[in-house]
N, C-alpha and C positions, 0 to 999 in steps of 0.2 A: 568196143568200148575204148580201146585204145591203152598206150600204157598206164597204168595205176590205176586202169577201171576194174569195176566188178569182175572183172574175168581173172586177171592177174591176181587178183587179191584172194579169190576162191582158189587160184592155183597155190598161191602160198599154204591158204589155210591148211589145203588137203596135203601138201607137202610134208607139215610140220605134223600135221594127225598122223601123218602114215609113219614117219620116222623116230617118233616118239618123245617128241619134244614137249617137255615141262616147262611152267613157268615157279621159278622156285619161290619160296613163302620167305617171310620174312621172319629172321628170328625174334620174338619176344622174349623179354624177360619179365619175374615175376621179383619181389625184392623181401626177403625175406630175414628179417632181422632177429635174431638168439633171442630166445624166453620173451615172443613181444605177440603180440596180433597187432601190430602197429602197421600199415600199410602208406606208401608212399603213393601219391594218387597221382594222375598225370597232371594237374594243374602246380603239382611242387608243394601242396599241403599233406603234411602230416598228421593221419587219423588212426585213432584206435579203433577195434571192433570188436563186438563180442563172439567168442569162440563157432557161435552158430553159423557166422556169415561171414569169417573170416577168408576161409577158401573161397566165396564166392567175391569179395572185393580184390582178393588179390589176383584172381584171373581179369580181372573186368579194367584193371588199372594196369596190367600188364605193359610194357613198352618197348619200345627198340632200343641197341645201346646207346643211339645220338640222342635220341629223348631222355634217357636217365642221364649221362654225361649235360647233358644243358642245364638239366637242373644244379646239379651238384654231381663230380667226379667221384666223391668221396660213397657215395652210397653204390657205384661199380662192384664194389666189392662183395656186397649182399645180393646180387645179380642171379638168380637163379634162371635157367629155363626152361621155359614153358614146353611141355610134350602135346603134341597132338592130342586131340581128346578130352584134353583136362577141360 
């Protein structure tokens, strides 16, 4: 196959399998603001929710720090993050 064919690219793959190579995750965060269920959502609107489904919009609206920072810097500081699982 020559260089960068199928051969080499299977030799990388099994390379990186055997030596235990990761691809690492990206951190989210989750924005959690004092006495509120008020969630910061990815398009930069601010919503409330009732207590029922609160946990479930703040995983779902989760972000990276360059996506909270683009929005507003100011809400960095409410920045919690996200644990595996949740």
């Amino acid at each position: 196959f020559g260089f960068g064919g199928l051969n080499n690219k299977l030799f990388i793959l099994s390379h990186l399998a055997v030596t235990g190579y990761r691809v690492e995750k990206t951190q989210l965060f989750k924005i959690i603001f004092p006495n509120s269920t008020t969630v910061l959502q990815k398009d930069g609107e601010l919503n409330s929710f009732a207590d029922t489904v609160y946990k479930k919009y703040l995983i779902e609206n989760a972000m990276t720090e360059q996506e909270i920072k683009s929005i507003d810097k100011r809400y960095w500081e409410f920045a919690v993050p996200v644990e595996d699982g949740e």
